[in-house]
C-alpha positions in Angstrom: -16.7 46.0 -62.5 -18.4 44.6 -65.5 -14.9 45.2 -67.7 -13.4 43.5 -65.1 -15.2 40.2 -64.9 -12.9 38.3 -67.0 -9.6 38.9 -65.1 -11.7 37.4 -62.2 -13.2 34.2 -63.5 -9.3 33.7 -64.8 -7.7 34.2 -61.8 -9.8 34.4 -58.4 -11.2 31.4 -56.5 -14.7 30.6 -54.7 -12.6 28.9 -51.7 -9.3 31.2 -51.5 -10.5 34.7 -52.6 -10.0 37.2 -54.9 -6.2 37.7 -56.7 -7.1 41.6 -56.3 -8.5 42.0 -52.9 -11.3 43.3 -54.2 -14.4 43.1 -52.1 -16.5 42.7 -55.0 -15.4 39.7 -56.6 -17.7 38.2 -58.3 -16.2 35.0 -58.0 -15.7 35.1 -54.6 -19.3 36.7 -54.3 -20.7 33.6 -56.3 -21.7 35.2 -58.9 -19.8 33.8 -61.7 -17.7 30.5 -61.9 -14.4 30.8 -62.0 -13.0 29.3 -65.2 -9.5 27.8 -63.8 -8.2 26.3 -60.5 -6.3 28.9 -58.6 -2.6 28.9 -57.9 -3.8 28.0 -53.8 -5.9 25.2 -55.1 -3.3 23.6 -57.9 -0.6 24.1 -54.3 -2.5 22.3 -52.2 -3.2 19.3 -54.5 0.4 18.4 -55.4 0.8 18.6 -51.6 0.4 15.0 -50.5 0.2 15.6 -46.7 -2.1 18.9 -47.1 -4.2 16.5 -49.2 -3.8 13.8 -46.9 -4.9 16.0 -43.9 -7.7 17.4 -45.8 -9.0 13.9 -46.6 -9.2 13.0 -43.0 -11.0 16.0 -41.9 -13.6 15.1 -44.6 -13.9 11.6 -43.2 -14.1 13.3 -39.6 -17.2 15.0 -40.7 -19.0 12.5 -42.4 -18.3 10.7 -39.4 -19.2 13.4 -37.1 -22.8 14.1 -39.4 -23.6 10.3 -39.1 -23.4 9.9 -35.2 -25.2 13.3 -35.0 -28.2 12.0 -37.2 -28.1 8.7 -35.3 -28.4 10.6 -32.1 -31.2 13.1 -33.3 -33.3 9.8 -34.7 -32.4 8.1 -31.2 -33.7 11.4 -29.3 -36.6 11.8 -31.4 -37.8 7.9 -30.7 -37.4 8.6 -27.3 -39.8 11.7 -26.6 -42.4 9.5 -28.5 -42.2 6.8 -25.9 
């Protein structure tokens, strides 16, 4: 595996995988950064409604993290009364 590192940090990607299947990949494993954006990731950003979709989603959550702290500050006030 150790020969092999650089092929991965070239080519595999923390989000879409290893290039090679391998189960090992270091990359995909975390255990090295990858050095380039993978074909996948360079895809989805020239794609405007992927990116468009993906920006929502993101909003969604934020949105979806701020009501749930709200609610667990709101529940935690009211146990104390």
């Amino acid at each position: 595996m150790r020969g092999t590192i650089g092929v991965h940090t070239a080519h595999c990607c923390k989000w879409h995988g290893c290039k090679y299947g391998d189960p090992d990949c270091p990359v995909y494993n975390g255990e090295v950064e990858q050095l380039y954006l993978c074909e996948d990731c360079y895809w989805e950003l020239e794609d405007e409604e992927y990116c468009r979709e993906r920006l929502i989603r993101i909003e969604e959550i934020k949105i979806f993290k701020d009501l749930n702290v709200i609610l667990m500050d709101r529940n935690q006030k009211e146990k104390q009364l």
